[in-house]
C-alpha positions in Angstrom: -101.9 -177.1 8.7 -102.8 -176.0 12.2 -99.8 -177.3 13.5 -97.3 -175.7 11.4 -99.2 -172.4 11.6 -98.7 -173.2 15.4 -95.1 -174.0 15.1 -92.7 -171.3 16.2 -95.5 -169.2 17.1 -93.8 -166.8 19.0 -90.9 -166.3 16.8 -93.3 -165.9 14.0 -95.2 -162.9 15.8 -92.3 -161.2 17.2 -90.9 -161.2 13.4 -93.9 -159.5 12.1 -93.9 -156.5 14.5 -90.3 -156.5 13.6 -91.3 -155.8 10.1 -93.9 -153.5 10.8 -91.8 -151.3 12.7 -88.8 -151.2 10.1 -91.7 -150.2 7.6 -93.0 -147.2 9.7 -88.9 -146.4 10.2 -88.5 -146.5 6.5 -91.8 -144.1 6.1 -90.9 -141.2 8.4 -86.6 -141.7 8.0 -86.5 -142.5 4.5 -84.0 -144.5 3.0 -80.5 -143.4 1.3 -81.5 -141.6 -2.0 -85.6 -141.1 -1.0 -85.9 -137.6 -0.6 -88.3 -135.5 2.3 -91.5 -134.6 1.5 -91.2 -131.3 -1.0 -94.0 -129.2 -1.8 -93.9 -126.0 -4.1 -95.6 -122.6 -3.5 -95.8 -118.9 -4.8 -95.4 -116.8 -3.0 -95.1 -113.5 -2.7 -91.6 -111.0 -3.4 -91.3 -107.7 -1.5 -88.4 -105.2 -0.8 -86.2 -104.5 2.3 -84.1 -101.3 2.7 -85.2 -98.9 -0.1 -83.8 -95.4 0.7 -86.6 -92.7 1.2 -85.3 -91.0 -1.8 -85.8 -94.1 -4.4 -88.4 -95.5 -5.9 -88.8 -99.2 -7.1 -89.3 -98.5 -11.4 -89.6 -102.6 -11.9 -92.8 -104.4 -10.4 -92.2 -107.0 -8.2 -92.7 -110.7 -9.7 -94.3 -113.6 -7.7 -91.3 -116.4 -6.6 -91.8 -120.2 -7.1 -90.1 -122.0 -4.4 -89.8 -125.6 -3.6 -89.3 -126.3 -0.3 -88.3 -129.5 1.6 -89.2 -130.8 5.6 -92.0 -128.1 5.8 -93.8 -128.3 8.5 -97.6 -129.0 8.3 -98.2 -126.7 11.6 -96.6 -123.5 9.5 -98.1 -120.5 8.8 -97.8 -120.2 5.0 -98.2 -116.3 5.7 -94.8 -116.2 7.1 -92.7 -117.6 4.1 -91.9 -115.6 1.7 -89.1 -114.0 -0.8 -87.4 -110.9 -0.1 -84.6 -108.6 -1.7 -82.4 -105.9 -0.1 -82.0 -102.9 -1.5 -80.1 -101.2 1.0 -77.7 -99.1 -0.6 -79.3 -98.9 -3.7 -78.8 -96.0 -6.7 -80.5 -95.1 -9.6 -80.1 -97.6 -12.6 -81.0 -101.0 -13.5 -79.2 -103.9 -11.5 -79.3 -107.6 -10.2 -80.9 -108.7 -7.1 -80.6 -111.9 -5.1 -83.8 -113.4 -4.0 -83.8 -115.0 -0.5 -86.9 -116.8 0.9 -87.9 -116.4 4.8 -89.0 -119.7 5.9 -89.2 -121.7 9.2 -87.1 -123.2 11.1 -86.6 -126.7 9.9 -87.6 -126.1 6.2 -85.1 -126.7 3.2 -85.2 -124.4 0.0 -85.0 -126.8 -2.7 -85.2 -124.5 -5.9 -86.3 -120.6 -6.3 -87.5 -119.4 -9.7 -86.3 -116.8 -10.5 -83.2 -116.8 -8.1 -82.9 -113.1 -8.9 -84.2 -110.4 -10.4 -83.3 -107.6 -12.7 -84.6 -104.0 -10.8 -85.0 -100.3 -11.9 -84.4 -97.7 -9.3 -85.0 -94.1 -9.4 -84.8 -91.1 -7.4 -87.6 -89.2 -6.1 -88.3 -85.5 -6.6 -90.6 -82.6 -6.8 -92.2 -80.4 -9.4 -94.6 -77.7 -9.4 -97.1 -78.4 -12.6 -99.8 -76.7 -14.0 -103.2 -77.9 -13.5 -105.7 -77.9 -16.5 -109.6 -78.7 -16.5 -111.1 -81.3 -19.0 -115.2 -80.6 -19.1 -117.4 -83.3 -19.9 -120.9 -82.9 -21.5 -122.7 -79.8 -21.9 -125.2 -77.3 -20.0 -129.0 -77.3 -20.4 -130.7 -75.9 -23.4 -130.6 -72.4 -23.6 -127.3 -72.1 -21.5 -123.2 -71.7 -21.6 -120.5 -73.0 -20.5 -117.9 -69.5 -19.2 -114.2 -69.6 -18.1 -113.5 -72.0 -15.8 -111.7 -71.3 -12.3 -109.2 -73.6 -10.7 -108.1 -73.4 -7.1 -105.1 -73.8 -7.0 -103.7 -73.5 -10.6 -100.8 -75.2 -10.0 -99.6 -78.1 -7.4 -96.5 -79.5 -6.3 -96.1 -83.3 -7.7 -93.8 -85.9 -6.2 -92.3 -88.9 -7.9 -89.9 -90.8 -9.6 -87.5 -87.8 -11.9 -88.0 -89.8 -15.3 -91.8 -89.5 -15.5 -91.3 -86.3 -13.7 -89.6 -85.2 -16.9 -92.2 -86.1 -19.2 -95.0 -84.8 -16.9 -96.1 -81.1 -18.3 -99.7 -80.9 -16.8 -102.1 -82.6 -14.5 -105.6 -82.4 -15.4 -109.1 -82.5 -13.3 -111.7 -83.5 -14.8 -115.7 -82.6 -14.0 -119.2 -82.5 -15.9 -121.7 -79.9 -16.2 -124.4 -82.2 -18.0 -127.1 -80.8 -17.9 -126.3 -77.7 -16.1 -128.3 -74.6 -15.6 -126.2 -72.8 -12.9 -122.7 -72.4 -12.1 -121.1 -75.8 -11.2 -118.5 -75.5 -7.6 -116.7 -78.8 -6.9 -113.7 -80.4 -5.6 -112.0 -83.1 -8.1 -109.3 -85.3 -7.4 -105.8 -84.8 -9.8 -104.8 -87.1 -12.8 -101.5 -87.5 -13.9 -100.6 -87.2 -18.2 -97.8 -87.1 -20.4 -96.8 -84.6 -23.4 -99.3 -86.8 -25.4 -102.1 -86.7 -22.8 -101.7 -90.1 -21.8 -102.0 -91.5 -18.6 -99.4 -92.0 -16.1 -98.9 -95.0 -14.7 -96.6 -96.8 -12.7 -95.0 -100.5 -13.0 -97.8 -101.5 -10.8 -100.8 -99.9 -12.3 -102.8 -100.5 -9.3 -100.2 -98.3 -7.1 -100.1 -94.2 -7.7 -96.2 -93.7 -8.4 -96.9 -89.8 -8.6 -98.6 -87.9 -5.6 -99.2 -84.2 -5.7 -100.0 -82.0 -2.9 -102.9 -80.8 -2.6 -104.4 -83.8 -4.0 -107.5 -82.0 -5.0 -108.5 -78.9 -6.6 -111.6 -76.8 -5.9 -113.1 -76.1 -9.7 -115.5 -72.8 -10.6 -117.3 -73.9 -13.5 -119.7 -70.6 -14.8 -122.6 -71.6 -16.2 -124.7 -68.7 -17.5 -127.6 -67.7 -20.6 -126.3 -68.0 -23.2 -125.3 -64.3 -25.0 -123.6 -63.5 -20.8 -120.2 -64.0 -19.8 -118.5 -64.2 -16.6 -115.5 -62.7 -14.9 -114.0 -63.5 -11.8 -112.9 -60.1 -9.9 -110.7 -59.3 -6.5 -112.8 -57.1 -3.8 -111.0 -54.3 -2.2 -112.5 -52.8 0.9 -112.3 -49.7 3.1 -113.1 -48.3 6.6 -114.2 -45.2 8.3 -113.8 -44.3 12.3 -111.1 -44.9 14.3 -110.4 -48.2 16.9 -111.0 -48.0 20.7 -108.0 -45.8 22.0 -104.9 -48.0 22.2 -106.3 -50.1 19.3 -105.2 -49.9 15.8 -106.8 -51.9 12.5 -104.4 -54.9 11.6 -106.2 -55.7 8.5 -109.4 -55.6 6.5 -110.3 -59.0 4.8 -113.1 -59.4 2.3 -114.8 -62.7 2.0 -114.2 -64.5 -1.0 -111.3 -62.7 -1.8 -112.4 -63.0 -5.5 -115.9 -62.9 -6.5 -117.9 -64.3 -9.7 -120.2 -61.6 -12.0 -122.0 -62.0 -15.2 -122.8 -60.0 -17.9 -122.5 -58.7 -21.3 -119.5 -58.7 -22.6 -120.0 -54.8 -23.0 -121.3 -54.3 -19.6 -117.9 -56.1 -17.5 -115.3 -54.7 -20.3 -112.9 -52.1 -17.9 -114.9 -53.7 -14.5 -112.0 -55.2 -13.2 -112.4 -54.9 -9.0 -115.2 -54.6 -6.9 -114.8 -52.1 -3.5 -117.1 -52.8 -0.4 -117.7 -50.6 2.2 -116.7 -48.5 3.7 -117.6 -50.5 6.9 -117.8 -48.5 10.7 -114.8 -49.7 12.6 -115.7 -47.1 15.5 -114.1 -47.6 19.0 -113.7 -51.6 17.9 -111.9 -53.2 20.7 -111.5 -56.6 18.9 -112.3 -58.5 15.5 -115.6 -57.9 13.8 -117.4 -59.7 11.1 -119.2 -57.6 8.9 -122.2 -59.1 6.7 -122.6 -57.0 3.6 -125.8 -57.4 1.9 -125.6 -58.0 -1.9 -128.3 -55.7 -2.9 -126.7 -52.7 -0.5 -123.4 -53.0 -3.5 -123.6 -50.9 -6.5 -122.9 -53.0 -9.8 -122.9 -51.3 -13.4 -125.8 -51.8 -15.3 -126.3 -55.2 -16.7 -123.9 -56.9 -14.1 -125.4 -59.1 -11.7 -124.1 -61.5 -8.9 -123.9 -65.6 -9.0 -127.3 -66.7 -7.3 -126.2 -67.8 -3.7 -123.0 -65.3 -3.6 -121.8 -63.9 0.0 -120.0 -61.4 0.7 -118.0 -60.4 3.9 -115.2 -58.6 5.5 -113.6 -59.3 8.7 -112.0 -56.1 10.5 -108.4 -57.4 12.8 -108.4 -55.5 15.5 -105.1 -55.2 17.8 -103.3 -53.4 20.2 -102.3 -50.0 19.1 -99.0 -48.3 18.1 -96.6 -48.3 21.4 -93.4 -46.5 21.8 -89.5 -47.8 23.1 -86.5 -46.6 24.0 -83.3 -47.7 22.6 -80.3 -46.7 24.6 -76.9 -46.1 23.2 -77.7 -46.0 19.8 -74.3 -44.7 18.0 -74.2 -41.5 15.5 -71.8 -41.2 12.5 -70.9 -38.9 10.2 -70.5 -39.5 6.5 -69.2 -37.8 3.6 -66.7 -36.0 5.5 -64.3 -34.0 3.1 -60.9 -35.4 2.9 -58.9 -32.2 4.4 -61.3 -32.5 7.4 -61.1 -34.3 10.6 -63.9 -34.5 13.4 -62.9 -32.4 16.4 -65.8 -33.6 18.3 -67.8 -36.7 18.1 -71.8 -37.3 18.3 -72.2 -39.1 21.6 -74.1 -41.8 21.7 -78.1 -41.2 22.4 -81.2 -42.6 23.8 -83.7 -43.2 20.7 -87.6 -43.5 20.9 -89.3 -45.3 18.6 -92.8 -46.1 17.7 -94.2 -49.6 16.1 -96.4 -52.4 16.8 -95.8 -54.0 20.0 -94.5 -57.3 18.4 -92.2 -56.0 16.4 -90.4 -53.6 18.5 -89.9 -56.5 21.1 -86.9 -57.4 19.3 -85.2 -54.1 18.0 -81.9 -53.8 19.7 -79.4 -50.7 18.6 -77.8 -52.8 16.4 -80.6 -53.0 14.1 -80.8 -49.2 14.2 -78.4 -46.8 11.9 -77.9 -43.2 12.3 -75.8 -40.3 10.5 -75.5 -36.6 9.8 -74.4 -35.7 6.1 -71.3 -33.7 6.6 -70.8 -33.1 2.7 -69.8 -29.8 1.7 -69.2 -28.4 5.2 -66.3 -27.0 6.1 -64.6 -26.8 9.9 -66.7 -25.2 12.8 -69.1 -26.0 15.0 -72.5 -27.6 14.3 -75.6 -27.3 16.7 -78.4 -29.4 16.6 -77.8 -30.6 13.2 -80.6 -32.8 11.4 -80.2 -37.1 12.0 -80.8 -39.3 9.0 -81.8 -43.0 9.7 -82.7 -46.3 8.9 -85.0 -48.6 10.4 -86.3 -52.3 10.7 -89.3 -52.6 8.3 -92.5 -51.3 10.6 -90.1 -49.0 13.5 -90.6 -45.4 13.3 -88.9 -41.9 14.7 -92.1 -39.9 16.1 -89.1 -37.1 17.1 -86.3 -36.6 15.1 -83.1 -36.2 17.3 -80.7 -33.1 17.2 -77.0 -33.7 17.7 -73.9 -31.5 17.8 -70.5 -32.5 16.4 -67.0 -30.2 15.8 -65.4 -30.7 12.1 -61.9 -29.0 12.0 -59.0 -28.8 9.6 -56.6 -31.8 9.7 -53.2 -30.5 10.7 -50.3 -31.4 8.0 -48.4 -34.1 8.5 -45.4 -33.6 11.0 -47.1 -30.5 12.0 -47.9 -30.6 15.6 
């Protein structure tokens, strides 16, 4: 037996490595009808090329892709399925899926190979906001009117649920309460039937509103009191440093909560402060105005913790220009009457705050006499009638002369 396994020993090895290396050949090449190695995934769909003004109505599926050749080194990260919706318009149509893979891969199969998609334009909407209370106050105490800030917000989103969208709502708690509740609550979106708005992809807002939150006054007061939320009005006395004037007086809040019997705040509908000493001021001043120094009617008292405030804007006083060639007319002149002698054009001073009369030019300027019911002569420094930018005033009237005479009949010289 030795000797035949000995026999042709060397034609026996070199056949076996032969054989090995036609098996690892066949392994890695494959043989006619053998397919590659194929392996299937999910993976993920997204969108290329939506306009700004559209909005995706249909949520995006997952993709099951068989792929061929893929490389074990790959990044599975960076394949994936993809749509274009370049170009697209509102309405429902068919998409073709493509699947981003790398280089040397083979898509077998993609389920689904495309996709049925709603697209809708975007638009905006100004909406009412509306509160939604939760719970109630402590014993002994009562919920007043509530106070939203703002009342009303501009929403953005796709115009068929902007259609059915008639309110957004904010909702708070005053469990428990015993004094006014002041917070700032995020918006919800609801339909005519108060349900909530959602888009395909519950888990992504399709509506946004701006501002995205509102600032809620929530009174709460003894029972047998109400509230009322009032605007403050305030006044000065003195006058500025020379060449100063007072831009403005601003109370702080600009509205302020009271409570009450319902007797005591019936016809109390504004609240004045002041007056406050704006004497030789040369700049803006805060004033702090104690609560106890402001007279209330009987029974009416401040929320515990209220402020109050008014800042005084101080600026440069009233200054004076001079508008050059500044053209008169005369109007209403009766039909058998002719001007014999023009208004020539004249120099105008005017008054106004500095910023505003930086930009008056004669052209924003008008100026007339009111020639009706004169007949022809001479007329000396007859009174100017005029009409100004908003904030431009004449501290002297001008004078002006003109001749009216008796047109002559036609042929006549």
């Amino acid at each position: 037996m030795i000797n035949i396994f000995r026999r042709n020993l060397g034609v026996k090895v070199v056949s076996f490595l032969f054989a090995i290396l036609f098996w690892l050949f066949v392994m890695n090449q494959g043989t006619p009808g053998t397919p590659m190695h194929e392996q299937t995934l999910t993976i993920p769909l997204v969108a290329s090329g939506l306009p700004e003004n559209m909005v995706v109505m249909t949520q995006l599926p997952e993709v099951r892709v068989r792929l061929q050749g893929i490389n074990p080194s790959a990044n599975i990260k960076n394949i994936y399925a993809q749509i274009d919706l370049t170009g697209g318009e509102p309405g429902e149509k068919s998409y073709i899926i493509k699947v981003n893979t790398p280089v040397g891969t083979n898509v077998v199969d993609v389920q689904p190979a495309s996709i049925q998609l709603q697209l809708d334009t975007v638009q905006e909407k100004l909406v009412s906001v509306e509160s939604i209370v939760t719970g109630v106050p402590a014993e002994g105490y009562q919920l007043g009117t509530t106070f939203l800030k703002p009342s009303a917000v501009n929403v953005r989103g796709p115009s068929s649920i902007l259609s059915t969208l008639i309110k957004v709502t904010v909702e708070f708690s005053v469990t428990g309460a015993n004094e006014t509740v002041q917070i700032s609550r995020p918006l919800s979106f609801r339909d005519k039937e108060g349900k909530p708005i959602y888009g395909p992809n519950p888990n992504v807002a399709i509506l946004s509103a701006f501002p995205s939150t509102v600032d809620v006054i929530a009174p709460v007061l003894a029972k047998g009191l109400s509230s009322k939320m009032i605007p403050l009005k305030v006044t000065s006395s003195g006058k500025p440093a020379p060449g100063k004037t007072l831009r403005a007086l601003v109370p702080s809040p600009i509205r302020v909560e009271i409570f009450g019997t319902d007797q005591a705040l019936k016809g109390f509908d504004s609240l004045n402060l002041g007056p406050v000493d704006i004497t030789d001021l040369r700049e803006d001043k805060v004033f702090q105005i104690p609560i106890d120094k402001v007279a209330l009617p009987k029974g009416v008292t401040f929320k515990a913790g209220t402020t109050l405030s008014v800042v005084a804007q101080i600026g440069q006083g009233v200054v004076q220009k001079e508008i050059p060639g500044v053209e008169v007319q005369i109007r209403n002149l009766d039909i058998g009457l002719e001007i014999g002698q023009s208004v020539p054009p004249v120099n105008l001073v005017v008054e106004g705050l500095p910023e505003i009369l930086k930009d008056v030019t004669a052209t924003q300027v008008q100026l007339w006499v009111d020639a009706a019911g004169q007949l022809a002569g001479t007329y000396d420094n007859s009174k100017v009638y005029w009409q100004l930018p908003p904030g431009v005033t004449i501290p002297t009237a001008p004078q002006v002369n003109y001749i009216l005479k008796d047109k002559l009949p036609k042929g006549a010289e």
